[in-house]
C-alpha positions in Angstrom: 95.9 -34.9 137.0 94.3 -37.1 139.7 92.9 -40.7 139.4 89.8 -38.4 139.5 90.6 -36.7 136.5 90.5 -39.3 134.5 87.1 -40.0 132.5 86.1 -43.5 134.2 83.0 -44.7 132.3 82.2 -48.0 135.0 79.2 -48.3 137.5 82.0 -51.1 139.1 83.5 -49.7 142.4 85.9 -53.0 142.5 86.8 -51.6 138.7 87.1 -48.0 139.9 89.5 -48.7 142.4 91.6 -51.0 140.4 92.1 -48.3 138.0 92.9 -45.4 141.0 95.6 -48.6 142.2 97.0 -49.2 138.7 97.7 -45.2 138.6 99.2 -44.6 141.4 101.5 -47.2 141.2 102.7 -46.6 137.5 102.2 -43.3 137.1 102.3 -41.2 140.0 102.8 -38.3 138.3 99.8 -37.4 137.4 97.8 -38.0 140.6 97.5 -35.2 143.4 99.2 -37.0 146.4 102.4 -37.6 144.6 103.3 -40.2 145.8 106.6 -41.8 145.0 107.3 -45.2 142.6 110.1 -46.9 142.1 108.8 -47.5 138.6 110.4 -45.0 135.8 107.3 -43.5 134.3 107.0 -42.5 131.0 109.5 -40.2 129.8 109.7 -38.2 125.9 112.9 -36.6 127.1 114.8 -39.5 127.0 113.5 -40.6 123.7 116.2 -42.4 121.6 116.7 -41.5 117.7 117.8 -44.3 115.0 117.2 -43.1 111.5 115.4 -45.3 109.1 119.0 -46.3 106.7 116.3 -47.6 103.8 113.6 -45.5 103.4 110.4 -46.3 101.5 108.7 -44.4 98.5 105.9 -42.1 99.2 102.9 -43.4 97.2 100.7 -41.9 94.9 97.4 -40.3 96.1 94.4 -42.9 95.8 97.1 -45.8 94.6 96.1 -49.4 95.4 98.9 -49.1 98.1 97.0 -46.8 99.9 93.6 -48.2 99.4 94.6 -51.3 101.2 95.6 -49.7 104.2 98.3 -51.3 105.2 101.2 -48.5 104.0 103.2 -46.7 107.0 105.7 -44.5 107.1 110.0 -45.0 107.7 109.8 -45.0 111.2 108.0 -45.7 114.4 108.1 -45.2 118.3 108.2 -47.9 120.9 108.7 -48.8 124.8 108.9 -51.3 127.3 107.6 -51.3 130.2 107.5 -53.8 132.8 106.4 -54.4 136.6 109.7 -54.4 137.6 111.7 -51.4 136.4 108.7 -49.4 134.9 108.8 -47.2 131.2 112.2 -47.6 129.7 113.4 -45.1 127.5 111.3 -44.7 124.3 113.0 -45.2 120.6 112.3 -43.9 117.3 113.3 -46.6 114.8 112.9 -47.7 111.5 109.5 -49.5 111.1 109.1 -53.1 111.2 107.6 -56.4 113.0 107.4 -56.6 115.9 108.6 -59.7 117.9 106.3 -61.2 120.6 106.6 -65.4 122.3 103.4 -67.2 121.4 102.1 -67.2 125.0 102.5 -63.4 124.7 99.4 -62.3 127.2 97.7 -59.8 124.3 97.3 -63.1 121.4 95.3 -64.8 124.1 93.2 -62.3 126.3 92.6 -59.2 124.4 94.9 -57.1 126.8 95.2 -54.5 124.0 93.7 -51.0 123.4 94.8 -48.1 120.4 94.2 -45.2 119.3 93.2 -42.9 116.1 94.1 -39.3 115.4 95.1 -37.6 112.1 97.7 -35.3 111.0 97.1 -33.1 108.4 99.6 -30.8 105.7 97.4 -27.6 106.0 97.4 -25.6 102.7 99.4 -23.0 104.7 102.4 -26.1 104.5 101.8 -26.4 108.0 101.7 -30.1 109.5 98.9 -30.1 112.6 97.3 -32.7 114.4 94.1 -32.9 115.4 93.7 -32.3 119.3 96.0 -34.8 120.6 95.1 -34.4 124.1 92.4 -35.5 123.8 93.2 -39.0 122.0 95.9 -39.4 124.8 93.8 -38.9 127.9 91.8 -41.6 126.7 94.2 -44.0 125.3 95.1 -43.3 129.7 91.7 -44.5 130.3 91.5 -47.8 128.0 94.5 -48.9 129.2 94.0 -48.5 133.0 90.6 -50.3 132.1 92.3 -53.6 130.9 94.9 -53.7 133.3 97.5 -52.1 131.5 100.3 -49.5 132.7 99.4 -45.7 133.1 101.1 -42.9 131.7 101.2 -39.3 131.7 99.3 -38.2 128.8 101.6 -35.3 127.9 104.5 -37.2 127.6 102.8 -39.6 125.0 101.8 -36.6 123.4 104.9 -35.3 122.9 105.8 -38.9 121.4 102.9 -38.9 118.9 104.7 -34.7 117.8 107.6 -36.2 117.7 106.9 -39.1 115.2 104.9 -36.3 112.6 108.2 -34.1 113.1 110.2 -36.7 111.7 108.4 -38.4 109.2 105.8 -35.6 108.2 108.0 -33.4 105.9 108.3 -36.7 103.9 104.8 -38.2 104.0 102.7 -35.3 103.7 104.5 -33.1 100.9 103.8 -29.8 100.5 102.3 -30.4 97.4 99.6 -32.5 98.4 97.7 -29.8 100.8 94.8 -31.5 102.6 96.1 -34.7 102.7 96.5 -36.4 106.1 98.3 -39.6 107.8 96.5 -41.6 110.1 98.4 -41.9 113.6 97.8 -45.2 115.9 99.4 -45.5 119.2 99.1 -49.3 120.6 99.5 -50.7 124.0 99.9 -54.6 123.9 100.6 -56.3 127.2 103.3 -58.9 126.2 104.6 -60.7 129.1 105.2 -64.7 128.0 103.1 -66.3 130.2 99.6 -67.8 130.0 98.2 -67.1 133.5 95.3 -65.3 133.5 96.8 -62.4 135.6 97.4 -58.4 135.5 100.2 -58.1 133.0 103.7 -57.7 134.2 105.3 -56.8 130.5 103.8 -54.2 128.1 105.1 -52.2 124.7 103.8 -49.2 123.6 104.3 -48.5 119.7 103.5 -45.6 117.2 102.9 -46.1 113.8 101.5 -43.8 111.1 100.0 -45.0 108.3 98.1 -43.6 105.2 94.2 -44.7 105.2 91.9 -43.8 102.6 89.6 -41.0 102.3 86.5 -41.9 104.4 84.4 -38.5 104.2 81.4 -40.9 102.5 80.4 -44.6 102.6 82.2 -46.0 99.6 80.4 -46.9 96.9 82.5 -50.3 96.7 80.0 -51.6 99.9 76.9 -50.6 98.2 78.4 -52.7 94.5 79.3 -55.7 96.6 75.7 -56.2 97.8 74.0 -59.7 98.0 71.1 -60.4 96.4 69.7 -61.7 100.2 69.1 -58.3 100.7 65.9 -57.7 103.1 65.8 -54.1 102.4 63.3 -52.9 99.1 63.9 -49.1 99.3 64.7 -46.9 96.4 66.9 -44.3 98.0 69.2 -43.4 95.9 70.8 -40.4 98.6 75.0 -40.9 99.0 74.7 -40.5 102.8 75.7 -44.1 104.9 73.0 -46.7 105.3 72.8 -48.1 108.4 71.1 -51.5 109.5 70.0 -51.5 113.1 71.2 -54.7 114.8 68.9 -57.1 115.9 67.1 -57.7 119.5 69.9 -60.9 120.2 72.6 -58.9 119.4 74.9 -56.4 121.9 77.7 -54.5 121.5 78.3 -52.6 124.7 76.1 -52.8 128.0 76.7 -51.1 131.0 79.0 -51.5 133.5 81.1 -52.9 130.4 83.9 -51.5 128.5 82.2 -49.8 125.5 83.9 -46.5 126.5 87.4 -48.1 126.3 88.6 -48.2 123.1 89.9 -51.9 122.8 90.1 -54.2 120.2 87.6 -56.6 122.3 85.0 -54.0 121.0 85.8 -54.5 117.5 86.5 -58.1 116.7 83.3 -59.8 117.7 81.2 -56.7 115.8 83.0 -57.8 112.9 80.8 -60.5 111.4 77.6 -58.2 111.5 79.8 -55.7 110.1 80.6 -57.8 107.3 77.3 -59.3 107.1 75.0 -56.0 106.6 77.7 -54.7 103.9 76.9 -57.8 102.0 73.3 -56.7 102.5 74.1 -53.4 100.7 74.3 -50.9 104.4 77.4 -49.6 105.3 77.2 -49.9 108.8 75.2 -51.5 111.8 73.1 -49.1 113.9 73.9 -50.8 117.1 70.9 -50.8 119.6 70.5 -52.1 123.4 68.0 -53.5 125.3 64.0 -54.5 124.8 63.2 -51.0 124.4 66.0 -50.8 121.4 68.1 -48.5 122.8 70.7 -46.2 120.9 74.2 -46.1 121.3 76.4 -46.1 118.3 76.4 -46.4 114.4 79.8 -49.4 113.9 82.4 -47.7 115.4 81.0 -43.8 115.5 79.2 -41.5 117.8 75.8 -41.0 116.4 73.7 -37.8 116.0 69.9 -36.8 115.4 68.2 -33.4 114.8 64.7 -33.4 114.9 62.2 -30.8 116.0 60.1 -31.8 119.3 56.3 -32.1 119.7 56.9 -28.5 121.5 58.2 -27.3 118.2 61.7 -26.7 119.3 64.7 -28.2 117.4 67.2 -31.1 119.0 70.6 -32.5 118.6 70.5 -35.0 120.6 72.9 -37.5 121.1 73.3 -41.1 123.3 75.2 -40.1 126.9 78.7 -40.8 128.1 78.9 -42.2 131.7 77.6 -45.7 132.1 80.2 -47.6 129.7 78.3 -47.9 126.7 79.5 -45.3 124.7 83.0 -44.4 123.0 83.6 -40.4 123.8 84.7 -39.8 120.5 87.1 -37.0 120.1 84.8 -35.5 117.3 81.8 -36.1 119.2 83.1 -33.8 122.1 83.6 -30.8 119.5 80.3 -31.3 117.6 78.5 -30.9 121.1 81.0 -28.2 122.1 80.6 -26.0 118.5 77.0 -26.6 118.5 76.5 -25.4 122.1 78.9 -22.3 121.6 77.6 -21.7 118.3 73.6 -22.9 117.6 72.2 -22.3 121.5 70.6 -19.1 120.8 71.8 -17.2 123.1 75.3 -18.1 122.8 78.4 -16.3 122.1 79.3 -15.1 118.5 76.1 -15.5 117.6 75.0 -12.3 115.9 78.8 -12.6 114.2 78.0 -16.1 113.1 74.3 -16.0 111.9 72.9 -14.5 108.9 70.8 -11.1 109.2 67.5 -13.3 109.0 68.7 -15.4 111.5 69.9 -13.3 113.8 66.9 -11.7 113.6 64.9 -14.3 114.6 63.7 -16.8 112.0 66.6 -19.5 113.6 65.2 -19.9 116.9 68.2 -22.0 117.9 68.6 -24.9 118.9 68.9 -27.4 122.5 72.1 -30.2 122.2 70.5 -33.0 124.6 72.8 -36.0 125.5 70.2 -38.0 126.9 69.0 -42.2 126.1 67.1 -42.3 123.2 64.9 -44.9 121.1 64.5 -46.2 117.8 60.8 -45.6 118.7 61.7 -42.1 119.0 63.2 -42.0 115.4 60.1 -44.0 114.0 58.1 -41.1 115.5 59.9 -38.4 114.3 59.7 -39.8 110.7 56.6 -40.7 110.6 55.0 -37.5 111.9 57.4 -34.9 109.6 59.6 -33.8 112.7 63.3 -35.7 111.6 65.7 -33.2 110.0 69.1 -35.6 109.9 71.2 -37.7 111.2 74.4 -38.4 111.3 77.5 -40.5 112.6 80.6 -39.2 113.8 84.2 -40.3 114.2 88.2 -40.0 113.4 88.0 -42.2 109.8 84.3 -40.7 108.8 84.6 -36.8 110.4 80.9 -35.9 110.0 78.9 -38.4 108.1 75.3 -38.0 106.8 72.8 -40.7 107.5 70.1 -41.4 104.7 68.7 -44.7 105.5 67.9 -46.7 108.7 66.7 -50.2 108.2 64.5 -51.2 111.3 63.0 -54.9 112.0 61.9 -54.7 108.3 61.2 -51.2 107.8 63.5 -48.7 105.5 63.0 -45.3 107.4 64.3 -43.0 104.9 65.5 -40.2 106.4 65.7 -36.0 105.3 69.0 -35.1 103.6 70.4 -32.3 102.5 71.4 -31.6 99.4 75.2 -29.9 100.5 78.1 -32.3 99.6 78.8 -34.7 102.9 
């Protein structure tokens, strides 16, 4: 993998280049020169065992335990690394605090980025994880984005199989088929000092935890709603509500960071968050620009379908490339199943559609990643061409969308009548 390789999201050539630098001088590995480091690099191989002696319980499914999110399993994964010697050699310990000087660079400048993947106990009593490659080529990405160390992305794979290996058999029991833990690798830079300055000191730690079943918005958001509530519609659809943020407010712009997944994208979204849930929505539909621009709905990619004025039918989705937008692992595979399977022609499609289908009543349809407009949406609505919506992301999977609530207006939108 070259500098090249990875997906930089940044219209910043004095960004770009720090990144190439940061790689080839941490992780050397992975570039195409080859070039040599005196730094260790990150190594699985030399991983370092120390059973958990006091092992916790295995809670109950839907217990208050789990519910409050906060529930992980015996053990965890963690290494050093710092500017001087490089990656030491990753442990696998019991799971506890971690301890970190008040100066500590990530408590005072955000130099922190994570991940989210899921494992799953299959109902074949196999344990599997969810395309890990994929998680740990970007976790390569945010991190090089803020500064922080590289790292090969298989080895850090391998970390995140080695972690399920151990504490799978015990945390997803056989008997509970379909159930899944929710993985979280964390890079915090933690040298004590408060210059503001390229951190010299980082740990990287993997923790598994069980998070509750997200497949729907919970009803709990929709009971806990204010009685400020702007919004007068009678939908009564299950699928998430989502309130479009408002022309002062930004989440990502371009050029930005909005593609790195760092917790400097989540904390200051928070209060709207919290804010439109109290208003009865479950999310905020996060738009840009004068011309309300679409990016993403909270933390998840977010999908239209609607049939142009041409007559032909759209997914269409907001583009990766200019920093704005997260490329969400399950993002990537609805584009990639809808283009392999719904772009008429395409292959496996006479296998995959119905006779009447196949025979030519599904004309297909075009997956467009493209900028797109709430004016677009109003459009569609108003004029009978919106089929769905939907968000997309690790916690959600595949959302429905039933409700936008725009400068006033409740655009309810067509929902099927399947089970999210």
């Amino acid at each position: 993998m070259s500098p090249s390789a990875v997906p930089l999201q940044t219209t910043s050539e004095l960004n770009t280049a720090g990144i190439k630098r940061t790689i080839n001088k941490t992780a050397p590995s992975i570039t195409t020169n080859g070039s040599c480091s005196h730094l260790a690099e990150l190594d699985a191989s030399k991983l370092v065992f120390t059973r958990n002696p006091n092992p916790k319980p295995v809670p109950e499914p839907n217990s208050p335990e789990i519910l409050a999110q906060s529930i992980c399993t015996d053990h965890m994964i963690k290494c050093a690394w710092n500017s001087t010697t490089g990656w030491s050699a990753p442990t696998l310990e019991p799971y506890g605090p971690l301890s970190l000087m008040p100066t500590a660079s990530v408590l005072h400048y955000a130099t922190e980025c994570f991940e989210g993947m899921k494992t799953y106990r299959g109902y074949d009593s196999g344990l599997r994880i969810f395309r890990p490659d994929r998680n740990a080529r970007r976790m390569l990405h945010s991190a090089t984005r803020i500064a922080l160390p590289a790292f090969d992305p298989n080895e850090l794979q391998k970390l995140i199989v080695r972690l399920v290996s151990v504490d799978g058999e015990k945390w997803l029991p056989k008997s509970r088929p379909g159930t899944f833990l929710y993985l979280r690798p964390t890079m915090i830079a933690t040298a004590p000092t408060l210059g503001v300055q390229k951190p010299t000191e980082a740990l990287l730690y993997i923790i598994a935890a069980y998070m509750p079943v997200l497949d729907q918005p919970s009803p709990s958001h929709l009971a806990n709603a204010s009685t400020i509530t702007t919004s007068t519609s009678s939908s009564k659809a299950p699928g998430m509500r989502l309130l479009a943020s408002s022309h002062d407010t930004v989440r990502a712009w371009p050029g930005g960071f909005g593609s790195a997944k760092v917790g400097a994208n989540y904390g200051p979204s928070l209060v709207a968050q919290a804010e439109a849930r109290a208003r009865g929505y479950d999310q905020i539909l996060w738009l840009f620009g004068p011309r309300c621009e679409i990016t993403e709905a909270g933390a998840s990619n977010f999908f239209v379908v609607w049939r142009t004025k041409e007559g032909s039918v759209q997914l269409v989705t907001a583009p990766l490339g200019d920093g704005i937008i997260l490329d969400g692992v399950t993002r990537g595979c609805v584009l990639e199943l809808a283009r392999e399977r719904l772009v008429r022609p395409g292959r496996g499609w006479e296998e995959d559609r119905g006779e009447e289908e196949a025979s030519g009543e599904w004309e297909g349809l075009e997956v467009v990643e493209r900028h797109f407009f709430m004016s677009d949406i109003v459009s569609a609505v108003e004029e009978g061409r919106f089929l769905e919506a939907f968000a997309t992301g690790t916690a959600w999977f595949i959302t429905p969308v039933s409700e936008i609530h725009f400068r006033g207006r409740d655009l309810v939108l067509p929902y099927g009548t399947g089970t999210p």
